[in-house]
C-alpha positions as CSV (number, residue, x, y, z in Angstrom):
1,X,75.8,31.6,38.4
2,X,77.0,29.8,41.6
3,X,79.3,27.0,42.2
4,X,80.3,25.1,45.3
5,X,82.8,22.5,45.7
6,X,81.2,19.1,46.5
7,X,82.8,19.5,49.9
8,X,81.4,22.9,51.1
9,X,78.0,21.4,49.6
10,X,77.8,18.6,52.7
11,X,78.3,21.2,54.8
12,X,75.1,23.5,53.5
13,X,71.7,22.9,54.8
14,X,68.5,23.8,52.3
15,X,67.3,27.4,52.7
16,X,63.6,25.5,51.9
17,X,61.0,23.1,53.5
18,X,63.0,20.8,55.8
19,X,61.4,17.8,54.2
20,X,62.1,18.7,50.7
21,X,65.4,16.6,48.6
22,X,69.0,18.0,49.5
23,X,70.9,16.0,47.3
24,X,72.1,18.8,44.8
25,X,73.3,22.5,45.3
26,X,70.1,23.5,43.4
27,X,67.9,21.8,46.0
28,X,69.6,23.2,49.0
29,X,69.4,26.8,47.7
30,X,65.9,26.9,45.9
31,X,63.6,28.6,48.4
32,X,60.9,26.9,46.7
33,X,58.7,30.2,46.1
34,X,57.4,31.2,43.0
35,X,58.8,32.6,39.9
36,X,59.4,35.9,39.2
37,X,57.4,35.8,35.6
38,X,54.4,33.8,37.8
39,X,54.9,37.2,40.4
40,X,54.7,39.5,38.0
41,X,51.4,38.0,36.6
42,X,49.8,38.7,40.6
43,X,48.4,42.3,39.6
44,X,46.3,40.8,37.3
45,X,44.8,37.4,39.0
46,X,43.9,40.2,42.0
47,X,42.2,42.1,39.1
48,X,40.6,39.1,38.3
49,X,39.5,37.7,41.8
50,X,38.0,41.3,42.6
51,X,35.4,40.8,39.8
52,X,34.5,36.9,40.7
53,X,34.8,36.6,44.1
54,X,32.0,38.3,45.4
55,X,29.3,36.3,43.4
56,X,31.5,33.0,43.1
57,X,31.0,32.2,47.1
58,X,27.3,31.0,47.1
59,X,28.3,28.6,44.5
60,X,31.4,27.7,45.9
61,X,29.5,26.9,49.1
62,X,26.8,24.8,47.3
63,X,29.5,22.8,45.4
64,X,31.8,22.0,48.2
65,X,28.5,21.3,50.5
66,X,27.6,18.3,47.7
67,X,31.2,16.8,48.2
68,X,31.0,17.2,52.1
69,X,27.3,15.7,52.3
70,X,28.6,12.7,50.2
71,X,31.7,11.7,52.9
72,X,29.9,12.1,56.2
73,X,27.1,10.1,54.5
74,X,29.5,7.7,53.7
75,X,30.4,6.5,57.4
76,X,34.0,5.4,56.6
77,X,35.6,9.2,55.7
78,X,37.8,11.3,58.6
79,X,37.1,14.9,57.1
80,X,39.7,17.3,58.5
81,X,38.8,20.8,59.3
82,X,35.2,22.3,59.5
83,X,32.7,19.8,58.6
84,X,30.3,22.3,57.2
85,X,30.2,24.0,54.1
86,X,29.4,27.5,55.4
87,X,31.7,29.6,53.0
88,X,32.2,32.2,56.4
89,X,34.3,28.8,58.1
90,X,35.6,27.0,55.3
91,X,36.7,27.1,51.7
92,X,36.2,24.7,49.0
93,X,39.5,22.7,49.7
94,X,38.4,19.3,51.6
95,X,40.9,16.9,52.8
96,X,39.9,13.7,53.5
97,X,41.0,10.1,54.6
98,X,38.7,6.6,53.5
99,X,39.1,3.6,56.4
100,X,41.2,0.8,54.8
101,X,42.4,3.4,52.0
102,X,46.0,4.7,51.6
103,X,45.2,8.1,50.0
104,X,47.8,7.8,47.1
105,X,46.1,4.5,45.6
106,X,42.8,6.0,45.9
107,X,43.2,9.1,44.0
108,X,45.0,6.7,41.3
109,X,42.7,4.6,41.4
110,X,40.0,6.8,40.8
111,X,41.8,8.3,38.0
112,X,41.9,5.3,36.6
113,X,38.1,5.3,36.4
114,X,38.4,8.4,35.1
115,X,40.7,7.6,32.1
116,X,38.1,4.5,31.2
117,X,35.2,6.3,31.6
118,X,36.7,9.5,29.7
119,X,35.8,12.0,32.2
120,X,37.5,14.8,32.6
121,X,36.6,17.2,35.2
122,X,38.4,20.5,36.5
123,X,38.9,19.9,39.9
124,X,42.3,19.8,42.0
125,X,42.1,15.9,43.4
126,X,45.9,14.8,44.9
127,X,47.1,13.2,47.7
128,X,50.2,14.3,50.1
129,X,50.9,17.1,53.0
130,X,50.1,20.2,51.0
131,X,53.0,22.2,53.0
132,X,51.6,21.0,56.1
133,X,53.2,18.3,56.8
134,X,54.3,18.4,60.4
135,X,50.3,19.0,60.5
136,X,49.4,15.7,58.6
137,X,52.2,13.8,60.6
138,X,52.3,15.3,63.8
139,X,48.9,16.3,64.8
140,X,46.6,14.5,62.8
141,X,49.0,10.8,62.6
142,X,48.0,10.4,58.9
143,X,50.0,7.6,57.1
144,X,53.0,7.8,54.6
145,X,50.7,9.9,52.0
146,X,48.9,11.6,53.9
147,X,45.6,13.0,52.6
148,X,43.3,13.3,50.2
149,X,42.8,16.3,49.0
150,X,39.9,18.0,46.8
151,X,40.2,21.5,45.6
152,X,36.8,23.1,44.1
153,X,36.4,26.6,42.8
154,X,34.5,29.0,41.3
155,X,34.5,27.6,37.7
156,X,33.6,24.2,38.8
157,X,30.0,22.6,38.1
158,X,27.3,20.6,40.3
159,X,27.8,18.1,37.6
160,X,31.9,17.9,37.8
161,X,31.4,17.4,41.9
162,X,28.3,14.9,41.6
163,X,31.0,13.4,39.2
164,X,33.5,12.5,41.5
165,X,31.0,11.6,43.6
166,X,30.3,9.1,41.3
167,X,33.4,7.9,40.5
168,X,34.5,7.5,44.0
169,X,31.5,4.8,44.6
170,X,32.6,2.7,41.4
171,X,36.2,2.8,43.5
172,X,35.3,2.5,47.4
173,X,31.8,0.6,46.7
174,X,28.9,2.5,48.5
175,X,29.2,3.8,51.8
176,X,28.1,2.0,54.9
177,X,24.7,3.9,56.3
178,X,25.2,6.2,59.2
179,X,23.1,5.8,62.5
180,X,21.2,8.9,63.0
């Protein structure tokens, strides 16, 4: 247990990310790393990954390749990072940005459609910095929220990705056609 007087508190500054909330002790002092019960569970994911990994990264590459063939066809989509989906340059994380689109309302807006249409895929789809935020504000110049983010792994399906796809055309309208 630990206690500090509200007036050695102003004086401390967070042991975290510099962006995170400082407004309790608890938030100054929290590294923000994992739990020790979640790091004791690491031996076994590694177990885990050893037996998938090798045969999960074709598929990985097809499914992230349908996602990134659907935003550069789309002509209004800033795709940061590799364009391609060769699994040797790239992973299936995509982070995006739609013209006209603030990436907060367009993820929950698009989960909206979700929720009506009862779909329920297994994908990672947020918005924000993802840790990188001096990245997404400094380099990049993305807005107040950032990015759009779509995370894709070895247990997803063609279908789930297609999906999306789907569902992001009921919420942005089709794309505009790209010149070749």
């Amino acid at each position: 247990m630990l206690y500090a007087s509200t007036a050695a508190q102003a004086h401390l500054r967070t042991l975290g990310h510099y962006f995170n909330p400082t407004a309790t002790l608890d938030n100054k002092l929290v590294l923000a790393g994992a739990s020790y019960e979640l790091a004791q569970a690491l031996p076994e994911v590694v177990a885990y990954l050893e037996r998938v990994f090798p045969s999960s990264e074709p598929h990985e590459e097809k499914i992230q390749a349908i996602l990134l063939d659907y935003l550069h066809a789309r002509g209004d989509v800033t795709i940061y990072g590799e364009p391609s989906a060769d699994r040797a340059k790239r992973v299936p994380t995509i982070s995006f940005n739609v013209a006209g689109w603030d990436p907060k309302d367009l993820v929950e807006k698009t989960e909206e459609w979700q929720a009506k249409e009862k779909v329920s895929p297994e994908y990672g789809f947020r918005w924000g910095h993802f840790y990188a935020k001096r990245l997404c504000d400094d380099i990049l110049g993305c807005g107040k929220n950032s990015v759009v983010r779509v995370s894709m792994v070895h247990y997803n399906t063609e279908a789930e990705v297609k999906g999306l796809c789907e569902l992001l055309d009921k919420v942005l309208g089709k794309g505009k056609a790209v010149s070749s």
